[in-house]
C-alpha positions as CSV (number, residue, x, y, z in Angstrom):
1,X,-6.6,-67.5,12.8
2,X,-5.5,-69.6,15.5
3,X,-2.4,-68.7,15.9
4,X,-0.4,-67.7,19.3
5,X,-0.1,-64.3,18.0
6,X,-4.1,-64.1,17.8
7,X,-4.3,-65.5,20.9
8,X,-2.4,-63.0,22.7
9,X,-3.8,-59.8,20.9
10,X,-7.3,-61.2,22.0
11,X,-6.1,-61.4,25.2
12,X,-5.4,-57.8,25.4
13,X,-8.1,-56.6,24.1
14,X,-10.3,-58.7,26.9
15,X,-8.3,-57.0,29.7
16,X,-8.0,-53.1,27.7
17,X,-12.4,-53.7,27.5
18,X,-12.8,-54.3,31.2
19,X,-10.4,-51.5,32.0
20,X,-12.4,-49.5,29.4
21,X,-15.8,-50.1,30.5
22,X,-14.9,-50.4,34.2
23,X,-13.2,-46.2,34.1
24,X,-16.4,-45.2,31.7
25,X,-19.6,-44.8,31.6
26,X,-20.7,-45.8,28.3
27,X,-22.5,-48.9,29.9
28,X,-24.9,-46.3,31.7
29,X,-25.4,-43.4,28.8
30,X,-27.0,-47.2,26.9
31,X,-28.5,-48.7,29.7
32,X,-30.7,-44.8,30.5
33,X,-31.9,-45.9,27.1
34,X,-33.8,-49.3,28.5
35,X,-35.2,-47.6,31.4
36,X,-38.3,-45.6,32.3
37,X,-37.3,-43.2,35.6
38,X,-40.7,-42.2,35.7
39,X,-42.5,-45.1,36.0
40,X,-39.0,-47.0,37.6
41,X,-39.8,-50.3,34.8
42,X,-37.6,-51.0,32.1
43,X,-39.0,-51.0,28.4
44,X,-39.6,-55.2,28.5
45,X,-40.1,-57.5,31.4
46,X,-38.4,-60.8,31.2
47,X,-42.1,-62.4,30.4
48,X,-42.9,-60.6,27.5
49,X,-44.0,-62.6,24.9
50,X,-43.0,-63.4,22.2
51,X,-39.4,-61.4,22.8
52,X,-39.2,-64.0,26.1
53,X,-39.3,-67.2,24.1
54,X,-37.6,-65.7,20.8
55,X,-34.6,-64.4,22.7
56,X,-34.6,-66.6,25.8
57,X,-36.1,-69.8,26.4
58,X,-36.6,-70.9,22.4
59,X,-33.0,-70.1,21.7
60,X,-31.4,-71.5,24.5
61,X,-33.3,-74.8,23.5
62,X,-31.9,-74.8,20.0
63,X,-28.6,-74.2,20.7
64,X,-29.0,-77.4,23.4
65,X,-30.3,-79.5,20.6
66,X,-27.5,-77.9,18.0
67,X,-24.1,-78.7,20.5
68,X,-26.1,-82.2,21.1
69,X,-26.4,-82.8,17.5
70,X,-22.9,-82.1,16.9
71,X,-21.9,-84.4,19.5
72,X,-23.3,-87.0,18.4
73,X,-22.0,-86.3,14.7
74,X,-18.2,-87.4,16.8
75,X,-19.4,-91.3,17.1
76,X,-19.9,-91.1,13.4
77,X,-16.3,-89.9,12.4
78,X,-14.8,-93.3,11.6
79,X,-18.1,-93.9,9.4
80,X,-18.6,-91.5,7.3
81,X,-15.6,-89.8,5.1
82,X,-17.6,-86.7,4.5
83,X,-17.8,-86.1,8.4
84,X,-14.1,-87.3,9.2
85,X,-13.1,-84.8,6.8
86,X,-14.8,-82.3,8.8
87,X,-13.5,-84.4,12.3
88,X,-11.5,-80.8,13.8
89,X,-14.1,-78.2,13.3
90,X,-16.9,-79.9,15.0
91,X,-14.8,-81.2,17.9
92,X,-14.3,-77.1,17.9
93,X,-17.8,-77.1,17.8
94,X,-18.3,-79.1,20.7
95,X,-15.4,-78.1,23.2
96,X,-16.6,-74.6,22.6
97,X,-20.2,-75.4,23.1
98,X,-19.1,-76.7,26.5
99,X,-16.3,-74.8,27.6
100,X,-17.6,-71.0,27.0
101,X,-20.8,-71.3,29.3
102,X,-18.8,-73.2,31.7
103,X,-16.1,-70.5,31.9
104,X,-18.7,-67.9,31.7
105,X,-20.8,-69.5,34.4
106,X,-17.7,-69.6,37.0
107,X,-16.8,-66.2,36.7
108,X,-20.8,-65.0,37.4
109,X,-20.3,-67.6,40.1
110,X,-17.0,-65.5,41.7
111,X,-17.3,-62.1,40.4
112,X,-20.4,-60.6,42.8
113,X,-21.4,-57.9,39.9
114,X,-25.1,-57.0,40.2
115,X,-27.4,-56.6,37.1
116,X,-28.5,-52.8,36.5
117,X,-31.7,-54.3,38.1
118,X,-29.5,-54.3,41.2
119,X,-28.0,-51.0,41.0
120,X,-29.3,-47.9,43.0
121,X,-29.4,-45.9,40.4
122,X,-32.0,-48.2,38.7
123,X,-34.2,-48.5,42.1
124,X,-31.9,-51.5,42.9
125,X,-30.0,-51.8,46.6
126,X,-26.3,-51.4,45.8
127,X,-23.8,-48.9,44.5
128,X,-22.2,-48.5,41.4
129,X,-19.0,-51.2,40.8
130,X,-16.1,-52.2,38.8
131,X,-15.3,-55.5,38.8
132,X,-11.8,-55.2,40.7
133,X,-13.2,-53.3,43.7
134,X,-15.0,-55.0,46.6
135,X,-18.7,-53.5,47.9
136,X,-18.6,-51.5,51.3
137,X,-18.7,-53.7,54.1
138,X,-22.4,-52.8,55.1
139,X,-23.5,-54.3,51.7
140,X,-21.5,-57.6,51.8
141,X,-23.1,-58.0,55.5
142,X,-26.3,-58.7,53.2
143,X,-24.8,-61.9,52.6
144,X,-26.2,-62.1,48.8
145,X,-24.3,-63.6,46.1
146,X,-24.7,-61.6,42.5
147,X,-24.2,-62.9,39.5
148,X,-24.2,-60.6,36.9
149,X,-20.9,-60.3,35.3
150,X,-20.3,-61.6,32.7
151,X,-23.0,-62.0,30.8
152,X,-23.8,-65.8,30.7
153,X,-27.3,-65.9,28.6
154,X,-25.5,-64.4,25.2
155,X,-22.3,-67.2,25.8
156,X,-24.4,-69.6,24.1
157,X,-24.9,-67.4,21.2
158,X,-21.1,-66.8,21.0
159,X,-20.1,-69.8,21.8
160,X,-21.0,-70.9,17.7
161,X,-18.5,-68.3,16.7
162,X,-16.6,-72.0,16.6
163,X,-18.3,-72.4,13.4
164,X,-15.6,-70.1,11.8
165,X,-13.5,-73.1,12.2
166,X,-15.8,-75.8,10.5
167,X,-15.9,-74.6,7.0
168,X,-12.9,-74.9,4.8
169,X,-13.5,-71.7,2.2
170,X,-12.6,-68.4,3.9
171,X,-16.1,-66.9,2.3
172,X,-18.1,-69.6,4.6
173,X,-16.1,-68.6,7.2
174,X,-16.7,-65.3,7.9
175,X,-20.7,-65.9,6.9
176,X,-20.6,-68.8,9.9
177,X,-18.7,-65.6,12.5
178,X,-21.0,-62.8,11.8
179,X,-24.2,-65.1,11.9
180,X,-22.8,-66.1,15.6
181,X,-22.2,-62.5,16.0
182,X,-25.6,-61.5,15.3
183,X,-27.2,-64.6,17.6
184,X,-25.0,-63.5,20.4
185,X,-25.9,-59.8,20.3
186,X,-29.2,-60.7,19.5
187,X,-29.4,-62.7,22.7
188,X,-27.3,-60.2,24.6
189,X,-28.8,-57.2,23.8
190,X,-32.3,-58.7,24.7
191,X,-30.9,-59.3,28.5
192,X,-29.9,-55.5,28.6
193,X,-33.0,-53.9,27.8
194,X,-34.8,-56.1,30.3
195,X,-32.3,-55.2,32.7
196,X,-30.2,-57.8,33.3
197,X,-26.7,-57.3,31.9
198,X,-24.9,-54.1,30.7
199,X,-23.1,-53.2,27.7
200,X,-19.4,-54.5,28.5
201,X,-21.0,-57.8,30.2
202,X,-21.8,-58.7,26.6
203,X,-19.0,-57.5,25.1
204,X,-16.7,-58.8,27.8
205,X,-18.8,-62.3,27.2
206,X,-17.7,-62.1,23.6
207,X,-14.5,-61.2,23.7
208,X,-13.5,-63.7,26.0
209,X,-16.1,-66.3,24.0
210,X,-13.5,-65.9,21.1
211,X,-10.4,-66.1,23.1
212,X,-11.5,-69.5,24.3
213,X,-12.5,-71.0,21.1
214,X,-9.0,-69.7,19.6
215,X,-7.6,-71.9,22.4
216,X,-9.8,-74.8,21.9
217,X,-8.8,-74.4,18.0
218,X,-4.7,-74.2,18.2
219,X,-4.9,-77.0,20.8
220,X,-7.0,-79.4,18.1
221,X,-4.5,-78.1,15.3
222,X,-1.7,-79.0,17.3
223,X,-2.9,-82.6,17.9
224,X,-4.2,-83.0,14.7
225,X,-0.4,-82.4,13.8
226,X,0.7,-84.7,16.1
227,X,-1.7,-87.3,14.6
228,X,-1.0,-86.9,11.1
229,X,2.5,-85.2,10.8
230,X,3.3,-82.2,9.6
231,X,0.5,-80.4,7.9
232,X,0.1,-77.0,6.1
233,X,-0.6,-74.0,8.7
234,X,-4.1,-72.5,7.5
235,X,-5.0,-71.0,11.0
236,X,-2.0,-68.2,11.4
């Protein structure tokens, strides 16, 4: 599953979604959906309980305490044969945990996409964007920095589609992926209908959550080669 091939087609399919989403407007006909034009709200606020804790603040503190679990599960490899056995996947675990909001995080950080919040035709201040084009010169004379794109809450949930690469039957798997799938959409779709991400910023947030754990996973194969020899392939 790892393999370069993989890699690649994932690749593609990150660049053809933000081409996709950027010439469409799919992300709007959804986004109408969260929104009340009469009253100018959306259909949650971010402090609505218990949808705030469930999707927000109670999941981003499990997944905290899961990576830092699974971190310390590393300084236990040399100890225990049932957790050495199991030494690649949870360094997946781990890098992924780390790497995919950190990634995520830098391109908010650079990008200057608003939230739907932010867009005029949601009672926000600026126009309508695609993440290659710049805003007129009257709006970046505001001076404020947006951080909208991609969608950095729902990485954390993607980020555990690492899983896939911790258990050893191909059943377990694909049970570990579409649980992640259903945490990250879960999380994702929670920040759209309060406004704060479209469509393709979670799917973009995906897509490119996967294509970074595929990394993380042919560079521990390859090292894992180069520690032990030659070994059969079970990731192409």
């Amino acid at each position: 599953m790892a393999s370069t091939k993989n890699i690649f087609i994932t690749f593609a399919l990150l660049i053809f979604s933000i081409i996709f989403f950027g010439l469409s407007s799919v992300d709007y006909q959804l986004q109408d959906l969260f929104f009340n034009f009469n009253t100018k709200y959306w259909i949650l606020t971010p402090y609505d309980q218990p949808y705030e804790f469930i999707f927000y603040s109670g999941i981003k503190k499990l997944l905290i305490i899961i990576s830092i679990l699974f971190l310390f599960s590393l300084a236990f490899i040399k100890l225990n044969k049932t957790i050495k056995s199991y030494k690649r996947g949870i360094l997946v675990i781990v890098l992924s945990a780390i790497f995919v909001p950190a990634t995520i995080g830098v391109l908010k950080g650079n990008t200057n996409m608003p939230c739907p919040r932010d867009e005029i035709a949601y009672g926000g201040l600026y126009p309508k964007t695609k993440v290659w084009e710049s805003f007129p010169q009257e709006v970046l004379a505001r001076g404020q920095q947006l951080k909208c794109w991609p969608a950095g809450h729902a990485s954390g949930g993607f980020a555990l589609m690492s899983f896939f690469f911790l258990f050893k039957k191909r059943r377990n798997k694909y049970l570990a992926l579409g649980a992640a799938l259903i945490i990250g959409w879960a999380m994702g779709t929670y920040k759209m209908i309060i406004g704060d991400h479209f469509l393709s910023h979670t799917v973009i947030t995906m897509i490119l959550a996967w294509l970074i754990i595929l990394i993380i996973a042919r560079a521990t194969k390859v090292e894992e080669v180069k520690e032990h020899g030659h070994t059969k392939n079970t990731d192409s």
